[in-house]
N, C-alpha and C positions, 0 to 999 in steps of 0.2 A: 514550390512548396518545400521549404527546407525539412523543419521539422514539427512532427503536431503533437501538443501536450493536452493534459489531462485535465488540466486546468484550463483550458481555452474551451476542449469541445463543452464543458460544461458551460461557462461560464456563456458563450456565444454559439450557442449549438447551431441553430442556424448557417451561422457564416464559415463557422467552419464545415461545415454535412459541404458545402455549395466550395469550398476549396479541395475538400477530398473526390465530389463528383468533377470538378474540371482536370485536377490531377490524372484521376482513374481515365479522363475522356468518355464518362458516361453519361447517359439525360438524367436529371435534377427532375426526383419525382417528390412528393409530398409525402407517402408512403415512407421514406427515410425518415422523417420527424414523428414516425410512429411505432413505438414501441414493442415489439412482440420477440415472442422464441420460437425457435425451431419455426422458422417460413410463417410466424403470424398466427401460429394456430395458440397457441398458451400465450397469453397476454403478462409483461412484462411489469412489475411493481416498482420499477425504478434502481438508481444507482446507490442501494445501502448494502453496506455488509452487516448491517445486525436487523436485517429481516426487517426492518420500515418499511411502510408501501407508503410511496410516493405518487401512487395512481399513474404510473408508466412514465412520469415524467423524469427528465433527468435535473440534479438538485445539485444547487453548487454552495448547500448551507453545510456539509459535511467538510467541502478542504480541506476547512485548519484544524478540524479533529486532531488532530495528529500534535497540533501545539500541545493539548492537555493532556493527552493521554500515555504519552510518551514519557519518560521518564528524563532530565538531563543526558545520565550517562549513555543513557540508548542513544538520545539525538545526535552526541557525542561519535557516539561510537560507527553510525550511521554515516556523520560527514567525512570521518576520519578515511573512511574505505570510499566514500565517492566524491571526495574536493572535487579533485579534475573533471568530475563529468558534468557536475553539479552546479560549479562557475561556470564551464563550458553551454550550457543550457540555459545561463541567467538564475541559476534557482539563489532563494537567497540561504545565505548559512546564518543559525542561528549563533552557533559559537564563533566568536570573532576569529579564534584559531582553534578547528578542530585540536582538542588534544588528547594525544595518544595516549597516557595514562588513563583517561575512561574508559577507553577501547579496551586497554589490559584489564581493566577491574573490571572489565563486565565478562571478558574472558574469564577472569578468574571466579569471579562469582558463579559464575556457568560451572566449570570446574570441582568448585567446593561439593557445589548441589548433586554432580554427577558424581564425588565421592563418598557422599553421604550416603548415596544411595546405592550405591555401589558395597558402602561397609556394614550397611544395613541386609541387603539382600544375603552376603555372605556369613552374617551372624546367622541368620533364618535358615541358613542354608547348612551350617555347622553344627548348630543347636538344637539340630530335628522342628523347629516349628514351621509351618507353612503359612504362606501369605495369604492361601486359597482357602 
């Protein structure tokens, strides 16, 4: 077992549960294809971050969320800090060449917003008015 992605155990949950149980060297119960918390007692809704229940099942229609949701400059800015690991794992890059100036402009756009508010708090804070 090299390495396991996120994208596999969903997509073949199965084959992969039965590659992590012969890894581990343990017995392949059925019980693993069944979804639960904390030892089975609260029953699991499945693999969504925005509170979907998927009836405990695990769902591989979410992936490519991240295609639309995402902004360019994020996606950008994203490959730019993990080419190396990213090619190293097969993932595919969506910009042909990560490039750095996204990465800077979304630094800096981070930046702007953090001094906005920054010159904002210290007007409020100068001018006797409170935010509270």
């Amino acid at each position: 077992m090299g390495y396991l992605s996120y994208e596999d155990l969903v997509i073949d949950t199965k084959s992969v549960l039965k590659e992590i149980v012969r890894f581990l060297d343990i017995e392949y119960s059925n019980s693993l294809e069944t979804s639960t918390k904390i030892n089975g007692t609260i029953p699991w809704r499945g693999n969504s971050s925005r509170g979907l229940d998927y009836a405990g099942q695990i769902n591989s229609k979410p992936l490519d969320n991240w295609r639309y949701e995402l902004a360019e400059v994020e996606i950008n800015a994203i490959e730019v800090l993990l080419c190396s690991q990213m090619t190293h794992l097969d993932y595919e890059l969506i910009a042909q060449t990560p490039r750095l100036t996204s990465f800077f402009m979304l630094v800096a756009l981070k930046f702007e917003l953090w001094l906005r508010t920054l010159r904002t708090q210290f007007m409020l804070l100068t001018t006797g008015f409170s935010a509270y």
